[in-house]
C-alpha positions, 0 to 999 in steps of 0.5 A: 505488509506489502501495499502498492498504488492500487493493491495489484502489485502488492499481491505480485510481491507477497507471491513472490515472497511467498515463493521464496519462504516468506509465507506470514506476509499480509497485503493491505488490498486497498492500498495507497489509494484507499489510504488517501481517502481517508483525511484522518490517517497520517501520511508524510511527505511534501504538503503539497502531494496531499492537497486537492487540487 
């Protein structure tokens, strides 16, 4: 699956794949930023990344 901040990206790298072969390759459009939204899901990293200001 590929993702990216906003979805754009992604969608670069699955052509790009797809181009190469790699045609079975999703694209999670919403991405990092639809993602962090959403309290409930799990993220990993520094704490401090994902408190609100």
């Amino acid at each position: 699956m590929a993702s990216c901040g906003t979805g754009v990206t992604a969608c670069i790298l699955t052509l790009g794949l797809h181009r190469m072969g790699k045609t079975e390759v999703p694209v999670y459009d919403g991405s990092w930023t639809e993602w962090a939204t959403e309290l409930d899901l799990p993220m990993e990293g520094d704490e401090s990344f994902f408190k609100n200001p």
